[in-house]
N, C-alpha and C positions, 0 to 999 in steps of 0.2 A: 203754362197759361200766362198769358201777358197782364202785368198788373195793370189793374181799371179802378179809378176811385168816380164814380159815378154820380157824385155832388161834391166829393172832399168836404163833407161836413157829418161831426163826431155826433151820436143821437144822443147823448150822455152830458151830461151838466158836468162842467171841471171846476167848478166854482158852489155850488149848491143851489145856482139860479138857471133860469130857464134860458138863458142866453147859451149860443149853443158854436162854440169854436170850431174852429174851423182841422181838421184831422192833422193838417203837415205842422202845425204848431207843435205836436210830441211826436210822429211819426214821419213825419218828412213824408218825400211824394216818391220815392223809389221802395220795387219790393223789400229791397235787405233793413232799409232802414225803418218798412210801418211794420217789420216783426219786433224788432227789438226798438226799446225806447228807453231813453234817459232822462229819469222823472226830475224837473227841476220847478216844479210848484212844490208852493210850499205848502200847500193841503192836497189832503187825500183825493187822489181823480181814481173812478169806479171802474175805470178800463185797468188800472193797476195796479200792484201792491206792493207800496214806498216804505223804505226801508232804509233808505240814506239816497244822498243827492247823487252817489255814485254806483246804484244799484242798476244790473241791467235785470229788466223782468220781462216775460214773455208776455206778450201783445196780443191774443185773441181778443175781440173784440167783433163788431156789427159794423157793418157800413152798409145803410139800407139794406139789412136786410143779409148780407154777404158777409158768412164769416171765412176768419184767416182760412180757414182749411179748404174754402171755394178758392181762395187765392195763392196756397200754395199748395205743394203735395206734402202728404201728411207726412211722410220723411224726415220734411226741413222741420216742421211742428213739434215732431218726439224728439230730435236729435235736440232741439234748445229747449226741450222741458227742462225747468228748476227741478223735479222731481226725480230727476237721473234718467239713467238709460235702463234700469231695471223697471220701472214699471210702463208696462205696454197696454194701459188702457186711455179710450177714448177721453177728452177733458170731460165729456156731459157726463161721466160716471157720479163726478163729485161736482162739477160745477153747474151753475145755472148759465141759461143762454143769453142772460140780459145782465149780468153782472157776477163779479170772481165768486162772490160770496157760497159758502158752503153750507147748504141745510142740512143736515145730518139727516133729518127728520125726511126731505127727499130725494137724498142719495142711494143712487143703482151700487155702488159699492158696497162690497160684502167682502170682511177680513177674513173670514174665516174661510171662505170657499176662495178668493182668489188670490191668497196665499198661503205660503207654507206654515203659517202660522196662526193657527184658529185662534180665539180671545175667547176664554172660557174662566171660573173662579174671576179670583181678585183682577183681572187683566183685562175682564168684560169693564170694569167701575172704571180705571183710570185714561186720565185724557192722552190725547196721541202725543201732547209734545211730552208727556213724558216717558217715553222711547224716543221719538223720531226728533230728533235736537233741531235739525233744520228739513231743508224743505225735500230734498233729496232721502225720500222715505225710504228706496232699496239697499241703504247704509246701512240699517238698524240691525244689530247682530241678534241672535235668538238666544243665543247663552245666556244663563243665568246671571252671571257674573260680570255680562256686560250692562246689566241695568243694577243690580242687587251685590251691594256687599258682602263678600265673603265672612262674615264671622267669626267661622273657624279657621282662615288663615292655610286653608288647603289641607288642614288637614283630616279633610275626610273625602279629600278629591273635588274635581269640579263639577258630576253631577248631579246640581239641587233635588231633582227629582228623584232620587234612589230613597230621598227619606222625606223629603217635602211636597206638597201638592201646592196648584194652582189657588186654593179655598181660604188655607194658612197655611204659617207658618209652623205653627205648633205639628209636632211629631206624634202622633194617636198610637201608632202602632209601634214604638222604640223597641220593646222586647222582641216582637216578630223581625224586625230588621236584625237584631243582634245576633239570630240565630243562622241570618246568610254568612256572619262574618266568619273570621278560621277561630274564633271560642266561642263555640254556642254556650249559650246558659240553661245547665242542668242542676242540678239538685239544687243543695244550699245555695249555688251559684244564684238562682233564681229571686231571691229575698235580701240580694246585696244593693244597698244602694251605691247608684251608680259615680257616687263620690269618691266609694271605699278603692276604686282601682284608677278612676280617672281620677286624675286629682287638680286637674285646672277645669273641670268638669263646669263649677261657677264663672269662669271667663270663657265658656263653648268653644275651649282650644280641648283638642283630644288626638295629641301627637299617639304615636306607635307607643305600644306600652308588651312589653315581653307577656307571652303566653305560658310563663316555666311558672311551676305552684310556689316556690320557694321567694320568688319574686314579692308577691302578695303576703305568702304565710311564714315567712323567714322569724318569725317573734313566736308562732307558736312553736315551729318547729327547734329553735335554743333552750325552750322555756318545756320541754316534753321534759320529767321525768321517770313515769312508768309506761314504756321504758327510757332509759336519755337516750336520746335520738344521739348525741354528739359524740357521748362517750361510749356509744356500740358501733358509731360509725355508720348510723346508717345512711342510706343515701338523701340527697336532696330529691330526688327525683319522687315527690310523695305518691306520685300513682302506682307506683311498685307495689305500695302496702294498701293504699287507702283510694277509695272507687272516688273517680272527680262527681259520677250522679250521685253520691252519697249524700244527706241530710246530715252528716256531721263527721265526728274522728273520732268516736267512741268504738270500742273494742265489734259491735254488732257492723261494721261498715266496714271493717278492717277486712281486705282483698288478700286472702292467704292462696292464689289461684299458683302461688311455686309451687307450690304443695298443696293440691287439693283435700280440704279435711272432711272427708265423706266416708262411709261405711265406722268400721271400729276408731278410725280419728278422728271422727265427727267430736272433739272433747270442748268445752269451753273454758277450762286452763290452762293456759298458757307453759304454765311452769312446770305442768306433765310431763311434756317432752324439752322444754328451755330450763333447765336442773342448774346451770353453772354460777346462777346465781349473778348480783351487782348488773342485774336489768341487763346482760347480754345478751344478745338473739342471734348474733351472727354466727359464722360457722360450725350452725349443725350439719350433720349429716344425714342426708335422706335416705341411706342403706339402711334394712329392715331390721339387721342386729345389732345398729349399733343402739337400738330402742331394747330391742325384745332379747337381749343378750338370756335374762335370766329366764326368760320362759323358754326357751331353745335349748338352756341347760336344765331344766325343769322334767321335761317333756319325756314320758317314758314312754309312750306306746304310739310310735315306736322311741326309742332311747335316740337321739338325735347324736348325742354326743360319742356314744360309742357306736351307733352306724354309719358316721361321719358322713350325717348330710352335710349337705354345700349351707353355707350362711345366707344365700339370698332364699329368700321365705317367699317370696311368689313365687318360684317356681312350681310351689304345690299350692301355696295360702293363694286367698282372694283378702282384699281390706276389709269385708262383711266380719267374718268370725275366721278361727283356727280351724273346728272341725270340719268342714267343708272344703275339704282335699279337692281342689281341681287339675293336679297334677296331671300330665297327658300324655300317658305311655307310648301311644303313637308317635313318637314326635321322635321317637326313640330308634335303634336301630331295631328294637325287635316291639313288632305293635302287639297287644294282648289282643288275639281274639281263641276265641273255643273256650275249651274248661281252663282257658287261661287269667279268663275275666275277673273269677271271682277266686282266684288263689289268693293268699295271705304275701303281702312285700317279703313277707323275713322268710318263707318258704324258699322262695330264691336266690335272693340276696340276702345268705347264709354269711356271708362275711361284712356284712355291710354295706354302707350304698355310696362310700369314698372310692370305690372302682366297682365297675361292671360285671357281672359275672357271666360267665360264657354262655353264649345264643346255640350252642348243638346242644341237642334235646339229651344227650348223654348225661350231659353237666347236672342237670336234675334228677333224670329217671333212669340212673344207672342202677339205683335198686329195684324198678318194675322192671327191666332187661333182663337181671341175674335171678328174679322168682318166678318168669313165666316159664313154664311148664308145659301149654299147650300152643306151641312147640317149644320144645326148649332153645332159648333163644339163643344162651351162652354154650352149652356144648356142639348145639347146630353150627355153634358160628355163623351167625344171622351179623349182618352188619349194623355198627351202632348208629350209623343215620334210621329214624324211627320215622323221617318220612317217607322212606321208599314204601312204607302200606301202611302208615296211620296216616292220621289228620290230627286236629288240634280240637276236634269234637269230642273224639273217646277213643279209646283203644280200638274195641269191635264194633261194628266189625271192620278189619283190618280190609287195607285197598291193595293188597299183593297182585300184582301182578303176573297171572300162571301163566306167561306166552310160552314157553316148554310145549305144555299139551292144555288145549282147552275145557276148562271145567266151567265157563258161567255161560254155556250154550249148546245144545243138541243134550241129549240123554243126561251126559253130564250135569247138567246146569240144575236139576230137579230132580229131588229134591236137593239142597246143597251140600256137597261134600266136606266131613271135617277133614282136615291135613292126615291126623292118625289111620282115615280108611285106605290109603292108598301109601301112605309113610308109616311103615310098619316099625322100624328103627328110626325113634324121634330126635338120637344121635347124630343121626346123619340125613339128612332128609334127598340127599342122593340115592337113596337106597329107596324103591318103591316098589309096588304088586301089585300087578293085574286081577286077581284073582284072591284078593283077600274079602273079609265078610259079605261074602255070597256073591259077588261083584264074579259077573263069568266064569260059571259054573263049566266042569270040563265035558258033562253031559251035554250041555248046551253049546258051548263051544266046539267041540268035537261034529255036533249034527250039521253046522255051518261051514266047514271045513273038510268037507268029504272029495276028494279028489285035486285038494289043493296040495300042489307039490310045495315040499318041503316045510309043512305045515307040522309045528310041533308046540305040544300045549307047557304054558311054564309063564310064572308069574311074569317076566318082561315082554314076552313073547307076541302080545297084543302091539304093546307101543313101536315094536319091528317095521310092525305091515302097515297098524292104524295109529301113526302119529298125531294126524288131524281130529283124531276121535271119533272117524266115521267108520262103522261097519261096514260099506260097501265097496270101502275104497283100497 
């Protein structure tokens, strides 16, 4: 658009009087020169804002009626704002159209919505130039640290707002912050003031300060007598012994979790089991005899020491009490079940329980072998495995297996045959009779047998023809 000055006369008093100069007096008569102007009165003129005689300021201004932005594209208007090139609003946000002047009172500008920085707390009360130092307001940095003193000298990092608010200064909530940092505050911790570990705490310097207990508690820990911490050796490391949530270092807070002291150790003297005396605690031994030696050699029932159990005492004991044997024979090569359950140890383990005694059922019941009778088992020469026909329930009735000739089905099966009706010689129980207590009478057999060749009556003589046990076959 071609520049027009359509009277070249300014509507603004340059002087405070009503006489009214003429525009190319500060702006000259070409477009580049009525944007920018070079104030050289030496009072304040309303078209601009003087600042020294070598100031250039941007020239919006009226010329009947036509402002700069009728006269140039708004381009050339943003690119020479004093306000920078970050902010991209209209001048009527903040200015009036008849003079630079700024009414707060009726400015379209809104900090909090049209930038990235709302004014909220303390930040709403204070004036602009204290952030934005000149006029170029999209300079102003939003870090804390670019308007507000560091204090603590960085060391607690640079952002304000992890413990500070907009409101104050003052810290409401210190202990809830303490507990995001790597030591939170538990127990006693909680009722320490905060001098006792910071210790530039009065100058709000609070460099890194070690998290190790010994750090802090190094005075009690020299000064321990019952027991001396120094001359038992024990460690610095106080959590080992003593809970950090604990309310103090009396023996009730004292963390014995190497050793849980629960069931029969639950004891509250120390010196029960720490005997060596001169306040040592270190190198006990947590093996069960080296405590209970004398009840181990005490103990008659059974005699431990001449059935030569093993020394480790859980293997049967639990920490509750002695009596309550949880030993678990299963775990064993031979598991207890049948009339096994409720035999006596020493029945067995006849020689003691320093070696095992043998798992074939011989090893025990070689005298119920050599008495039985019905059959006899030793002159039969019955084999000593007792499970080819017992079980571990009873004796009888026995699970022999008569695959020879069938006796626990057809005629045979009922009522149930003892071994002596058919083993007449309980010597030998290869010797057997068809035809003994009433069992196939020859009257009877004979009237069955009429016309069968080579049919002759005699105690084996059945099992010849009727192996299977059947009559008919």
């Amino acid at each position: 658009m071609p520049f027009v000055l359509r009277k070249n006369i300014c509507l603004l008093p340059q002087d405070g009087s009503d006489q009214k100069g003429r525009v190319s007096r500060c702006h000259g008569t070409s477009p580049k020169q009525a944007l920018i102007a070079k104030c050289e009165s030496s009072k304040k003129i309303a078209c601009s804002r003087r600042a020294g005689t070598s100031e250039m300021v941007l020239g919006i201004y009226l010329v009947l009626g036509i402002s700069i932005l009728e006269l140039f594209p708004s381009s050339v208007a943003f690119a020479q704002s004093p306000h920078g090139p970050g902010l991209k609003l209209d001048c009527s946000y903040c200015h009036l159209p008849t003079t630079w002047n700024v009414m707060p009172m009726e400015m379209k500008f809104n900090h909090d919505k049209m930038t990235s920085f709302p004014l909220v707390g303390q930040h709403a009360r204070v004036s602009c130039a204290s952030c934005h130092k000149d006029l170029a307001f999209s300079d102003a940095k939003s870090a804390c640290v670019s308007c507000h003193t560091d204090v603590h000298k960085g060391t607690l990092g640079m952002d304000c707002q992890s413990c500070h608010s907009s409101q104050t200064w003052v810290v409401a909530d210190v202990e809830e912050i303490h507990q995001r940092t790597r030591f939170p505050l538990v127990g006693a911790h909680q009722n320490v003031d905060c001098a006792s570990c910071h210790t530039q705490y009065a100058q709000m310097y609070f460099p890194p300060i070690s998290t190790q207990c010994i750090t802090c508690h190094s005075q009690q820990y020299y000064s321990s007598t019952a027991p001396n911490h120094v001359q038992t050796g024990f460690s610095t490391q106080c959590q080992t012994c003593h809970g950090v949530a604990a309310d103090g270092w009396g023996p009730t807070d004292f963390n014995h979790s190497f050793f849980p002291l629960v069931g029969g150790h639950n004891i509250q003297n120390c010196f029960a089991c720490h005997q060596s005396g001169n306040n040592n605690f270190s190198g006990l031994s947590t093996a069960c005899y080296s405590c209970h030696t004398g009840t181990f050699a005490a103990t008659t029932n059974p005699n431990h020491v001449t059935a030569g159990f093993p020394h480790n005492c859980a293997e049967c004991h639990s920490i509750t009490d002695w009596t309550s044997v949880t030993f678990n024979h299963n775990s064993t090569g031979f598991p207890l079940t049948g009339a096994h359950i409720n035999v006596q140890c020493s029945q067995c383990h006849t020689g003691g329980y320093a070696t095992s005694p043998s798992t074939a059922c011989i090893g025990c019941h070689q005298t119920d072998y050599n008495n039985t009778s019905n059959p006899p088992h030793a002159s039969a020469g019955y084999p000593t495995d007792c499970t080819q026909c017992h079980t571990t329930t009873a004796w009888t009735p026995s699970t022999f297996n008569h695959t020879y000739f069938p006796i626990t089905s057809g005629h045979h099966a009922s009522p149930p045959l003892q071994c002596s009706e058919c083993h007449t010689d309980i010597s030998n129980f290869a010797i057997f009779s068809c035809t003994t207590s009433g069992c196939h009478a020859q009257s009877e057999t004979d009237q069955h047998h009429n016309g069968v060749s080579g049919y002759v009556y005699s105690p084996t003589s059945c099992y010849t023809c009727h192996a299977n046990g059947r009559g008919g076959d």
